[in-house]
N, C-alpha and C positions, 0 to 999 in steps of 0.2 A: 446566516451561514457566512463564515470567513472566506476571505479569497484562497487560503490556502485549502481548505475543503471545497469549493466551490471548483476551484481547479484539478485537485486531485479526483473528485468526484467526475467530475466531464470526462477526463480519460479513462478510469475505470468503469464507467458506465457503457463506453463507447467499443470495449472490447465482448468479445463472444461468450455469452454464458455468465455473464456475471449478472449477481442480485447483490441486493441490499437490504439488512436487517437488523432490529433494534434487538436481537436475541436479550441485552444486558438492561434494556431499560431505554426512555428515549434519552438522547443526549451521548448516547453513543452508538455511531451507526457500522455496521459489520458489512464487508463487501467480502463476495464468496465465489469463487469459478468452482462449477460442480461441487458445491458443499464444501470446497476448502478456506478456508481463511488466506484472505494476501493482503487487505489492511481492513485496518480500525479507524475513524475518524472520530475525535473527541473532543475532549478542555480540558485542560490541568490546571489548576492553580490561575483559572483567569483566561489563559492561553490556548489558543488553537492545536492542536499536534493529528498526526498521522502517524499511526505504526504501518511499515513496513517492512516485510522479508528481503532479507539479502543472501548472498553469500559471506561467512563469518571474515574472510580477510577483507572483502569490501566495504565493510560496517566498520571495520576499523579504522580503516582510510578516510571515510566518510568522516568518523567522527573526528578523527585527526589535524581534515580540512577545516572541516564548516563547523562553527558555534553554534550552528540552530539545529543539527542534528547529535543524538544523544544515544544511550544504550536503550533498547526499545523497552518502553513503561513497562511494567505487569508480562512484559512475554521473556521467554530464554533471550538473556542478552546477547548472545552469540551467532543467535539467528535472526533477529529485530533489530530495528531502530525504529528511534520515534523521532518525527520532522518538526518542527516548532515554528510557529508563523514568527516571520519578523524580517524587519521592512529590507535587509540584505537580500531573503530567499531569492533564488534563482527560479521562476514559473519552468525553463525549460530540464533543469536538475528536476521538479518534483513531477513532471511529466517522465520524465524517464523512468527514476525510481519506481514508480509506481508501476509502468511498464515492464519494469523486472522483473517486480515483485511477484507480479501475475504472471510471467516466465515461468518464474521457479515452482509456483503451487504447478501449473501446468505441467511442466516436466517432469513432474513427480507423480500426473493422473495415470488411470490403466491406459493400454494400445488403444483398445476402443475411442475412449473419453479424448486424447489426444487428437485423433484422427477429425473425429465430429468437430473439434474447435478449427481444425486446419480448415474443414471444409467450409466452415462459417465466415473465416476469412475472406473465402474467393468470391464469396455473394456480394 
């Protein structure tokens, strides 16, 4: 495992309700809050990457910035990016994102599902 999965892994692992699964095969692993998708960890062409959810104007910006981050692989480019290891990344940039990411699928679950992750928090 690459440090930049090795990393994004620790903090998506370390939030409420999330699993990880090889739905696609091994060699690509699926992280899920309540059965939604908020990243993919894989290799492209050699290379480490992570897709992550954004919001579309901040996937812009992102990509705008940073040359390791791109239009997200195989997902709507509008709503994805994909993060590419490489010796610039920022460890506290792919903590965050990731942290978004899993924002966004959350904010988008029912009242219920919402509430139960809140409550997981305060434990």
């Amino acid at each position: 495992m690459t440090e930049l999965h090795t990393d994004a892994a620790k903090v998506a692992l370390a939030l409420p309700e999330t699993t990880c699964s090889q739905p696609f095969g091994e060699g690509c692993d699926v992280y899920k809050v309540m059965d939604k998708v908020f990243m993919l960890s894989f290799h492209l062409n050699g290379k480490a990457a992570i897709n992550l959810k954004v919001l579309p104007d901040n996937g812009a910006m992102l990509k705008d910035i940073y040359a390791y981050i791109q239009a997200g692989w195989h997902m709507n480019k509008q709503h994805w990016i994909s993060v590419y290891e490489d010796e610039d990344l920022d460890e506290g940039l792919v903590q965050d994102l990731v942290l978004n990411s899993y924002e966004l699928v959350v904010s988008k679950l029912n009242k219920g599902q919402r509430k139960r992750i809140e409550l997981l928090r305060l434990l």
